[in-house]
N, C-alpha and C positions, 0 to 999 in steps of 0.2 A: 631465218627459220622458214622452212617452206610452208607455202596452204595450206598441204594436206594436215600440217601440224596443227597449223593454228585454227583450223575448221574444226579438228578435233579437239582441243581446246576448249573450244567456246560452246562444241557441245556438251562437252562434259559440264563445265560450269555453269550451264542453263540446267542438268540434266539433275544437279549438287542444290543451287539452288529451290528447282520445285519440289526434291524428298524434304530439305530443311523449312518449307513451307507447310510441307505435308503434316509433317512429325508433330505432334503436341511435346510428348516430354524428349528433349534433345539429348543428343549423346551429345556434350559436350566437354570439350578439353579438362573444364573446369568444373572438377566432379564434387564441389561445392554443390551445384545445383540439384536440386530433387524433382522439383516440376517447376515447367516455364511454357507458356502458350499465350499465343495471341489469337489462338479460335480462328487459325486460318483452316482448318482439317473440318471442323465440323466438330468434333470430339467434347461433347460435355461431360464425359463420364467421372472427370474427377471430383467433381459436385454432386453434392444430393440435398435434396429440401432435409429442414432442420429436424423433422420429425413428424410423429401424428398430428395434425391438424394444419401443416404447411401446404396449402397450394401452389405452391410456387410451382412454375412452367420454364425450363430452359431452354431458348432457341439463340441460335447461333445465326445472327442478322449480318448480312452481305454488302449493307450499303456505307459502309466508310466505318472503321474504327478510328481508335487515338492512331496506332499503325496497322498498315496494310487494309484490307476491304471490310472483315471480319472482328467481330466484338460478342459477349455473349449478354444475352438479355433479360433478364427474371422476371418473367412475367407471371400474370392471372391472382397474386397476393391479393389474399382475402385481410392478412393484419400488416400491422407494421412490422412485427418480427419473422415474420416469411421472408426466408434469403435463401442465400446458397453457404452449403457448409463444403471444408474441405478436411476429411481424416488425417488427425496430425499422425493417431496411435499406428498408421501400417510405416508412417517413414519414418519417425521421432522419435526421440526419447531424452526422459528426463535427465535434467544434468547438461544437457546440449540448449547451443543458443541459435536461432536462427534467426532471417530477417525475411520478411514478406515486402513482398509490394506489389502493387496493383495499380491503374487506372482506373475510375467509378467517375458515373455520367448518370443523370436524372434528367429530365425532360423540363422541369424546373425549380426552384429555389427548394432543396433540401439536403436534409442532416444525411448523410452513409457512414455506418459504422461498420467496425472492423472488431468482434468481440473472441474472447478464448474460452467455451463454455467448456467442463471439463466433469466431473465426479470426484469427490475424493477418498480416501479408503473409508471412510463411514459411511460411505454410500449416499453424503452432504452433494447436490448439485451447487455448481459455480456458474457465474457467469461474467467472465472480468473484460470489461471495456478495454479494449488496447490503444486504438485512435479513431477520432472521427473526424470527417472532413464536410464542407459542405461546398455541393454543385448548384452551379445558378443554370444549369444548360448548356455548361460548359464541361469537358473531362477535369476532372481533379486529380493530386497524384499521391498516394500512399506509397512514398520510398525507403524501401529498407527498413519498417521497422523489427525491430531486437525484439525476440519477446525469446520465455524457456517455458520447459515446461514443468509443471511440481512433480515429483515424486511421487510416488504411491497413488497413483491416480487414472482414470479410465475415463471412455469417451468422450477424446479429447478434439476438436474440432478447432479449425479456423472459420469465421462466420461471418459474411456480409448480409447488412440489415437496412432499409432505409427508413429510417427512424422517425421520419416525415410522413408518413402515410404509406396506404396499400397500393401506390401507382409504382408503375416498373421501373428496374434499373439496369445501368449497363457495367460490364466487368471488361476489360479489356488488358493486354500483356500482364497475364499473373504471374508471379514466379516467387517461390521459396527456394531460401537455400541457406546450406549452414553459416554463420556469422566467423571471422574468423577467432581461434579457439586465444584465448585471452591468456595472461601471464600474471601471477604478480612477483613483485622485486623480495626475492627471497634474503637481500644481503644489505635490506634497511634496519635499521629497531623496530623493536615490536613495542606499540604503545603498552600494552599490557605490563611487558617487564619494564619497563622505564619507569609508570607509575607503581610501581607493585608495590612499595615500601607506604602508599600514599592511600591509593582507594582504585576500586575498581575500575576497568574502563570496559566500558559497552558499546553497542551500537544496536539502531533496531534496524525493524527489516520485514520484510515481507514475504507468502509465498514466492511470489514473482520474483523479484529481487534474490530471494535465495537459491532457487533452483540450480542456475547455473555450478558446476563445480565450482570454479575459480575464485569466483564469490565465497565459496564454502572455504576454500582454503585464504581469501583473505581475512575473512571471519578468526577460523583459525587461527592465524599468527597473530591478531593483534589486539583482540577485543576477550573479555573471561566475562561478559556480560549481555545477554542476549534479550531485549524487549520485542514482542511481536506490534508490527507499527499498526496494522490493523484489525488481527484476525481474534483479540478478547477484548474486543470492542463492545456493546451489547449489540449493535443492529446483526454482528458477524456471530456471534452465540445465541442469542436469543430463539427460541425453536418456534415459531407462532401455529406451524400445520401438529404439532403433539401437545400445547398449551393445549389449541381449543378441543382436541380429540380427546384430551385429559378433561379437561373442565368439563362437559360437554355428557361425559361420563358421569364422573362425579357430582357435578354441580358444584365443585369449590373452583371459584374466580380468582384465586386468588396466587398460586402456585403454578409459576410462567418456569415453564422448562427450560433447559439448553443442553444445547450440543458442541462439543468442544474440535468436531471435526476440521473445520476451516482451519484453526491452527497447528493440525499435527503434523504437517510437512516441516515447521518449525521447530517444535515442541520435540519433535523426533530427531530431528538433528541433534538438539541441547543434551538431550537425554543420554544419545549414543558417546558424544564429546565428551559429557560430565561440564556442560557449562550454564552456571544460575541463571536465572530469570528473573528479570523484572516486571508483572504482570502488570497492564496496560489497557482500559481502566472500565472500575466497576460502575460509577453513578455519575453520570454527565449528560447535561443537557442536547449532546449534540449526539448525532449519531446515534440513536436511542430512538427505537421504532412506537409511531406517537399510538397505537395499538395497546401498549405495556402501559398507559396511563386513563385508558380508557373503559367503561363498564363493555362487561363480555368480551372485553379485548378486541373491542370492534373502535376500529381509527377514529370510525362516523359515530361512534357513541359517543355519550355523556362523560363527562369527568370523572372521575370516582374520588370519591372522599378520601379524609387524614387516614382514616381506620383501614382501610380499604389496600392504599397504598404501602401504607405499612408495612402490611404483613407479604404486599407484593414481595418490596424492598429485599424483606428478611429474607425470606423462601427462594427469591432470586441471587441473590449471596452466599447462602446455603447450598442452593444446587452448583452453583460456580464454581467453589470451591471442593464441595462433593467431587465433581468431574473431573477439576485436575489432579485431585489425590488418590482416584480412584485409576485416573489413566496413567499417569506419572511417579512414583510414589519414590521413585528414585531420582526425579529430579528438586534441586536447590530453587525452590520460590523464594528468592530472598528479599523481594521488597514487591507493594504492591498498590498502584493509586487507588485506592478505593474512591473520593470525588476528585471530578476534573471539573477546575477551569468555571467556578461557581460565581467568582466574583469582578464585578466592570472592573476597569482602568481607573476609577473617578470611588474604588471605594465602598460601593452599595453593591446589594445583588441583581442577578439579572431582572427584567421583566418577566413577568409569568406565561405563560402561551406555548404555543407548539411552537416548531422551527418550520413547517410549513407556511406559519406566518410571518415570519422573521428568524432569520439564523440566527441570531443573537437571545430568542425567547427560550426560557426554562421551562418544561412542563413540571419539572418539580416545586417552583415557585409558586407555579400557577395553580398545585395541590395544598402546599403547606405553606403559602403566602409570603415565605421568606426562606432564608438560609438554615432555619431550623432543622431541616432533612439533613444537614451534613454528620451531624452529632449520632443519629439514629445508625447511617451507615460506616462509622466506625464502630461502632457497642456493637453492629450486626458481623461485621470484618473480625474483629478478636474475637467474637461468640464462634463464632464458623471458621475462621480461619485455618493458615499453616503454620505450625510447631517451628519456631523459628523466621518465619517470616514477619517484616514490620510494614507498617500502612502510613503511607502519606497521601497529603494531599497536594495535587500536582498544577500549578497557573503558569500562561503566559503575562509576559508585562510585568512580570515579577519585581520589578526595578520602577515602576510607574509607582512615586509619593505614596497617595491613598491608596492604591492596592497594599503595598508593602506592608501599611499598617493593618489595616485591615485583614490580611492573612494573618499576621502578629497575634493581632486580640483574639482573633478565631481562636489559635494554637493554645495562646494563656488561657483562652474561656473553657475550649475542652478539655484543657489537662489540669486541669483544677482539682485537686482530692483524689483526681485518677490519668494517668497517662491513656487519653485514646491514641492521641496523633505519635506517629513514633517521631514522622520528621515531615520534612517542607519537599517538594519537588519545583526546582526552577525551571521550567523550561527552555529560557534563554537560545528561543529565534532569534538572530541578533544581525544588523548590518551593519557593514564597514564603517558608515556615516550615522547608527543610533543604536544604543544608547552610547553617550559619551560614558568614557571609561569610570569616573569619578563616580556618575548616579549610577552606574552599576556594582563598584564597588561599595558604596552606604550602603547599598538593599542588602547584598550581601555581611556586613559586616551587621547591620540590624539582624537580619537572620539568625547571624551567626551567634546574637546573645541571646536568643528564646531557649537557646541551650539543647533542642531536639534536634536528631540527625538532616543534614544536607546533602541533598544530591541535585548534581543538572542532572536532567534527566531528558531534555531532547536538544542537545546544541551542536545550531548549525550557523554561518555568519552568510549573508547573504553579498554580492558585489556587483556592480553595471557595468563595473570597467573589467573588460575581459583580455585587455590588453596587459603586455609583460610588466607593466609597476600597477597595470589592477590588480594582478596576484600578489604582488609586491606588498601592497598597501592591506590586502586581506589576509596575510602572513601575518605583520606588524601587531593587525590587530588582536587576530584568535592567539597571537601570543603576550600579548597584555593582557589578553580575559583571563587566560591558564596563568598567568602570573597573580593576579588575583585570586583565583582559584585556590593557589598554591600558597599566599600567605594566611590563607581560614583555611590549608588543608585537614586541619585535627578536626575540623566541624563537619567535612565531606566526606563520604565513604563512596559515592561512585559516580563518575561522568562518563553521559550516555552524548553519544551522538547520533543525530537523527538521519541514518545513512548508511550505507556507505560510499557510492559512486554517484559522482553529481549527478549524473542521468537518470538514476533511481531515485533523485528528492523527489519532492512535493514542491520544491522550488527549483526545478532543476535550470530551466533556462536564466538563474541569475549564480549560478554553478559553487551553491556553499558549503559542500563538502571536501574533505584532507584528501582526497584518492579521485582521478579522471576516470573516464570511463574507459579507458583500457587500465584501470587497475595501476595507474604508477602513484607516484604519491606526487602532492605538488607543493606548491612552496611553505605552504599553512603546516601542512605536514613538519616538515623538518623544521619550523619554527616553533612548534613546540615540543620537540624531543631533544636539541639541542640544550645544552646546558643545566640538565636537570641532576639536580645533586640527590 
C-alpha cells in the first residue's frame, strides 16, 4: 500500500473518530439504539430538572469520567428528589420494552435511583422505582435494565434521584434502547384449556409487567383469570388529597375516597379480552396507608375509635366497589379477598400497631383488639358487593398446624346461621425444600371439608439451585403440588399464579415461575400439563 494511502487513512480515521466523539446521539448500525452519550460534546439537552421546584444545575465536568474525559454532574439540589429526567413520551411507546443503563457516581456513601414517574388516563400521577444502586465514591453500573411503558398514559419520564440527600451526582455513558422484541411458543398447551374441565387458571400481574405486548399475548393463551398483583391494594386506591378535601368540606371523617385509576391499564385490558377478575385485597394490615386509621386522617394523629372505624371500613368498601362497577360494569368480578393475611403462623392474630413499627403489626387490631374486624368486612363486602362475585379470605402459611385451624374455626364461626365467607384463599408461596408435600396435602384436605369454595390464589415455588436438575427438582415438585391440587379438584375453582415471567416475581432471583424471561416455558411448565386427564 503506498503512503500517500495509508496517510490518508489514518486521517480519515482520526477525522471518524472526533465526529463519533462529538455526536451525543449516534448514528448507529444498530438502530435499536435511541439515545447514547458519554457527555463528550457538552450537550445536556436531553435532560431537564423534574419540575417546578427542582434546582437542579446540569454541567458537563471535564476531569475524567467512568469513559473518556467527560461525565454530566447534577448539581445545586435543594431536595433529594431533584435529578435529571429523561422524556420517554418523544421516543416510546407503550407496548414496547426497553432497557436503560447508565453509570452513577456520588462523592460519597449514597442511594441513586433510577424511577418511571408517569400520569395515568385518570390523570392519577405514578411514580414507580425501577433500580437503585448505591455509590461509596465509586461509579456504580445500571445495565440494561427492561422496563415498558403502560398504556393510556402521559408524562412519562426516566428519572435519576439521589435518594441520600441534596449533594451532587454524576451520570456518565447513558444510553436507551429498544430490548429485543420477545416471542412466545405458540405451539405448547395452553394451561387454561388443559384445566378447563377443572377450575380456572390465572395469573396476576402488574401495570409494569403487563405493558409489554408479548406479555399480553402470553396472558392470552393461557391464563382466563386476571388478579391485579398490586394496583387494588388500598395504599394504590385509596385517595388521601380528596378524602381530606371532602372531609375538610363536610366535616364527616369518616368517608376515605378512592380512585380506581392505578389499575385501569389492567382492568382495561380484562374488559377488552372478556377475561374475569380476581380482586386483590380489600382489608389488610399491610399495605394500607397508616392515615386511613388515624383522627382527621392525619398519620401523626390519634387512633380513632371501634365506631369511628367502622363506618370508615364500610364507606371504604362501598366506594370500592362503587368504582369498579361504575368503571367496569362489563367486567366478570368473580372472586374477591376482602381480609388478607389476618392471622400468625402459631394461630393467634397479629399484634396491634402500625407497620411503621413493625411490618408484622395490624392497625386494625390495634382499633378492634382482635380479629373481630374480619366478620364486619364481609357483612360490609355482600352488603356493597358484585352480583355474582364471592369473598374470601386469603393467608400465606396456609399449611402451617395452628394457622390451618384457626382459619377453619374463623370460616365455621362466620358462616354460622349465614354464609359470610364464600371460600378460603391459599396463597401457597412455596419452595422446592418447604412445605413437605404431605403437610401440604392435610391443610388442604382439612380445607377441603369446611365445605366452602377453594382457590390457590398466589402460587409460586421458589429454587437456589438454578442448575439443569434445579429445574429438574422444581418440575417434580410444582407437579406433586398440582397433583394434590387435582385429587380435592371438586373443592377448587381456580389456581392463580403469582406471575408470569420469573423476572417479573417479587421473588425473582430464586426464579419461581412456569415461563423465563424470554417468555418460553420451562421444565415446571410441561410438568404440569403433561398427563392431565
Amino acid at each position: 500500500m503506498k503512503k500517500s494511502t495509508i496517510a490518508f487513512l489514518l486521517i480519515l480515521t482520526l477525522f471518524s473518530s472526533h465526529l463519533s466523539k462529538k455526536l451525543t446521539i449516534l448514528a448507529e448500525e444498530d438502530d435499536s439504539i435511541i439515545v447514547k452519550t458519554s457527555f463528550e460534546d457538552g450537550d445536556t439537552s436531553m435532560f431537564t430538572p423534574r419540575g417546578e421546584g427542582d434546582t437542579s444545575v446540569f454541567v458537563v465536568t471535564t476531569d475524567g469520567g467512568k469513559t473518556g474525559d467527560s461525565y454530566l454532574a447534577v448539581t445545586e439540589r435543594e431536595k433529594n428528589w431533584n435529578g435529571a429526567q429523561y422524556d420517554l413520551g418523544k421516543k416510546c411507546t407503550p407496548g414496547g420494552q426497553y432497557l436503560v443503563s447508565a453509570w452513577l457516581k456520588t462523592p460519597w456513601y449514597c442511594n441513586i435511583c433510577l424511577s418511571m414517574p408517569y400520569t395515568d388516563g385518570s390523570g392519577e400521577a405514578h411514580y414507580n422505582n425501577l433500580k437503585c444502586v448505591v455509590s461509596q465514591g465509586d461509579w456504580v453500573e445500571i445495565k440494561e435494565y427492561k422496563f415498558s411503558m403502560p398504556s393510556g398514559c402521559t408524562d412519562v419520564f426516566l428519572y435519576f434521584e439521589n435518594t441520600s440527600g441534596n449533594n451532587d451526582f454524576y451520570i456518565d455513558d447513558f444510553e436507551l434502547k429498544k430490548a429485543p422484541e420477545g416471542k412466545i411458543q405458540e405451539n405448547i398447551s395452553s394451561l387454561k384449556d388443559v384445566y378447563k374441565k377443572y377450575f380456572k387458571v390465572g395469573t396476576a400481574t402488574t401495570v409494569a409487567e403487563i405493558s409489554p405486548k408479548t406479555t399480553q399475548k402470553l396472558i392470552l393463551k393461557h391464563f382466563n383469570s386476571l388478579t391485579p398483583g398490586n394496583e387494588l391494594k388500598p395504599e394504590s386506591i385509596l385517595d388521601r388529597a380528596g378524602t381530606l378535601a371532602a372531609a375538610e368540606e363536610t366535616g364527616d371523617y369518616t368517608n376515605p375516597l378512592v380512585k380506581i385509576g392505578a389499575a385501569s391499564p389492567i382492568l382495561d385490558f380484562c374488559a377488552e379480552n372478556d377475561i374475569p377478575v380476581r380482586g386483590h385485597t380489600l382489608v389488610w394490615h399491610s399495605q394500607t396507608p397508616t392515615w386511613f386509621f388515624k383522627e382527621k386522617f392525619d398519620a401523626d394523629g390519634d387512633w380513632v375509635d371501634k365506631e369511628t372505624m367502622l363506618k370508615r371500613m364500610e364507606n371504604y368498601i362501598k366506594n370500592v366497589f362503587d368504582a369498579v362497577k361504575k368503571a367496569y360494569p362489563t367486567i366478570n368480578f368473580y372472586a374477591w379477598d376482602v381480609v388478607n393475611e389476618a392471622w400468625l403462623d402459631n394461630g393467634v392474630p397479629r399484634t396491634g400497631g402500625s407497620h411503621e413499627q413493625n411490618a408484622n403489626y395490624s392497625p386494625w387490631v390495634k382499633i378492634f383488639g382482635d380479629n373481630s374486624f374480619i366478620k364486619y368486612a364481609f357483612q360490609f363486602a355482600r352488603k356493597y358487593g358484585i352480583e355474582g362475585c364471592k369473598y374470601y379470605y386469603n393467608d400465606y402459611n396456609e399449611y402451617m398446624p395452628q394457622k390451618t385451624q384457626a382459619m377453619i374455626d374463623m370460616v365455621k364461626e362466620l358462616n354460622e346461621g349465614e354464609t359470610l365467607i364464600d371460600g378460603i384463599g391459599l396463597q401457597s408461596h412455596l419452595d422446592v425444600s418447604f412445605p413437605g408435600l404431605s403437610a401440604y396435602e392435610k391443610a388442604v384436605k382439612l380445607f377441603s371439608e369446611t365445605g366452602v369454595d377453594l382457590q390457590i390464589t398466589e402460587l409460586d415455588v421458589t429454587t437456589n439451585d438454578h442448575s439443569e436438575a434445579g429445574f429438574e427438582k422444581q418440575a417434580q415438585y410444582y407437579s406433586d403440588i398440582m397433583d394434590i391440587i387435582m385429587k380435592y379438584s371438586k373443592s377448587f375453582s381456580a389456581v392463580v399464579f403469582w406471575g408470569t415471567t420469573d423476572d417479573q416475581s417479587w421473588r425473582a432471583s430464586r426464579y419461581p415461575l412456569l415461563f423465563n424471561e424470554d417468555y418460553t416455558a420451562k421444565p415446571c411448565f410441561y410438568s404440569i400439563v403433561d398427563n392431565v386427564e
